[in-house]
ROFI-423270 format. One record per residue (C-alpha): x, y, z; residue in one letter; residue number from 1. Coordinates in steps of 0.5 Angstrom, whole numbers, plus 500, padded with zeros to 3 digits. Example, Ala and Ser with C-alpha at 12.3 -4.5 7.8 and 13.67 -1.06 7.14 Angstrom:
% ROFI-423270
+-----+-----+-----+---+-----+
:  px :  py :  pz : r :   k :
+-----+-----+-----+---+-----+
: 525 : 491 : 516 : A :   1 :
: 527 : 498 : 514 : S :   2 :
+-----+-----+-----+---+-----+
***
This chain:
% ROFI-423270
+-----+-----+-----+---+-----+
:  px :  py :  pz : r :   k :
+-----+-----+-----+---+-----+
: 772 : 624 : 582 : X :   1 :
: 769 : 632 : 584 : X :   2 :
: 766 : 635 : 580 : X :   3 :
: 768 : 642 : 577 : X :   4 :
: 764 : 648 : 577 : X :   5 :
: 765 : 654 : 573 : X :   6 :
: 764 : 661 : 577 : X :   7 :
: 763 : 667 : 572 : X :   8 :
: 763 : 674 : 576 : X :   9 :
: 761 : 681 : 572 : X :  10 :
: 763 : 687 : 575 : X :  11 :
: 764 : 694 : 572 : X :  12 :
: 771 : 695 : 568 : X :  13 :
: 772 : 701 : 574 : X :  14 :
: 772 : 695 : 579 : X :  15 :
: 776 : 690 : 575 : X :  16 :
: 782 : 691 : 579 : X :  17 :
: 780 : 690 : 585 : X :  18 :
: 777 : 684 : 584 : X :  19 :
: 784 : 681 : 580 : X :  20 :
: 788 : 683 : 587 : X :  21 :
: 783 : 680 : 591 : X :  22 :
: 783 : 674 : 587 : X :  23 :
: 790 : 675 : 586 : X :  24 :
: 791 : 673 : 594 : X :  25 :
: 786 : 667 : 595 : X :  26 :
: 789 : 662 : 598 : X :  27 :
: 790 : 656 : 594 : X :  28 :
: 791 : 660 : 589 : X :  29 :
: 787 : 660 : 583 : X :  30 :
: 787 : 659 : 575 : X :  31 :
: 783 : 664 : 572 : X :  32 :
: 781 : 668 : 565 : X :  33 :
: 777 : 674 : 564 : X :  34 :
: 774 : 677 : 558 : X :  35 :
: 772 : 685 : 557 : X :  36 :
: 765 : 686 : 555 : X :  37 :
: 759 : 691 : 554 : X :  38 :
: 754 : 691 : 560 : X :  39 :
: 746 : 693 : 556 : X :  40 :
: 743 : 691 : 563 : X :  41 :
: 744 : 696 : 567 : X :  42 :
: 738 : 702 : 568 : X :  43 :
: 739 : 708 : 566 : X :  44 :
: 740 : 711 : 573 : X :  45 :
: 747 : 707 : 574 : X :  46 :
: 750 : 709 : 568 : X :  47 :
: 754 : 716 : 566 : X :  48 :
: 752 : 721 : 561 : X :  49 :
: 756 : 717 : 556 : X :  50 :
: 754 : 711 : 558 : X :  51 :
: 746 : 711 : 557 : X :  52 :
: 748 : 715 : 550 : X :  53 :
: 752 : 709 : 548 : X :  54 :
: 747 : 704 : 552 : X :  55 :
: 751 : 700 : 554 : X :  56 :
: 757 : 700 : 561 : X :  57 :
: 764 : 697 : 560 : X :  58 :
: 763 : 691 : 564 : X :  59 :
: 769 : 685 : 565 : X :  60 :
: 766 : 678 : 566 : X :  61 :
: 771 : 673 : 570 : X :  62 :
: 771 : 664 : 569 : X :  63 :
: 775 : 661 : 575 : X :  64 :
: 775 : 654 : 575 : X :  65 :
: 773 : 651 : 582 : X :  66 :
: 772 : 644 : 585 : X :  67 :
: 765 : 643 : 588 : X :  68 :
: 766 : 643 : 595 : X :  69 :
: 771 : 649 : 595 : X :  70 :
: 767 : 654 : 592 : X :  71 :
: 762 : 656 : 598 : X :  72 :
: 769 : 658 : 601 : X :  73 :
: 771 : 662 : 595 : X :  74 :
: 764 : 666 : 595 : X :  75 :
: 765 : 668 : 603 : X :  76 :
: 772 : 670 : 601 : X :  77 :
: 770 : 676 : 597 : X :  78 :
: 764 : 677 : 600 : X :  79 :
: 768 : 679 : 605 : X :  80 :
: 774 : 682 : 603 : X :  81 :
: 770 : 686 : 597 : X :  82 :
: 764 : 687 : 601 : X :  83 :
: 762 : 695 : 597 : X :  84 :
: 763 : 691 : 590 : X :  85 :
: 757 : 689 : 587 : X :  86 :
: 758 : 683 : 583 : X :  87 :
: 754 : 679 : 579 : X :  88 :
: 755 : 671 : 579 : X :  89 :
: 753 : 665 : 576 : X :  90 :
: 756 : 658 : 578 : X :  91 :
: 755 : 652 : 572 : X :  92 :
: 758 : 645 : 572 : X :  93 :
: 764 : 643 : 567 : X :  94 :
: 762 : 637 : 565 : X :  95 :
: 768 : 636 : 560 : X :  96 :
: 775 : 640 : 559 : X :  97 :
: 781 : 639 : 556 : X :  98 :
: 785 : 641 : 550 : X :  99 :
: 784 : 639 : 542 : X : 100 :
+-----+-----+-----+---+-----+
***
């Protein structure tokens, strides 16, 4: 069986969109969830006014399940086709999935 990896991209809210059609469009189509979240890692310098009053930048950070030998392909894709987009990412096995 080929395993499974999870590719997690973080990204600023403000280029979540972007993103979304971009991965919209990948052929084979992808399954995909996301999930909003509160960026701390950010130096002050990157961040608006509110944002270093707050501490923290509004972030998404996206889970795509991806078979091991696809996966280089899906990063060349939205190097390519996002090439200004800062994105952060982590890859990590799925060892196990399904329902309860």
């Amino acid at each position: 069986m080929a395993q499974t990896l999870q590719l997690q991209l973080h990204i600023a809210q403000q280029q979540a969109n972007e993103l979304t059609d971009c991965l919209l469009a990948y052929q084979p189509g992808l399954v995909f969830s996301t999930s909003l979240m509160r960026d701390y890692q950010l130096s002050q310098g990157e961040m608006s006014a509110r944002e270093q009053v707050q501490g923290y930048q509004h972030a998404q950070l996206y889970f795509i399940q991806v078979p091991a030998d696809q996966l280089e392909a899906l990063l060349a894709y939205l190097r390519q086709n996002l090439p200004r987009l800062v994105i952060q990412y982590q890859v990590v096995p799925v060892l196990q999935s399904g329902r309860v």
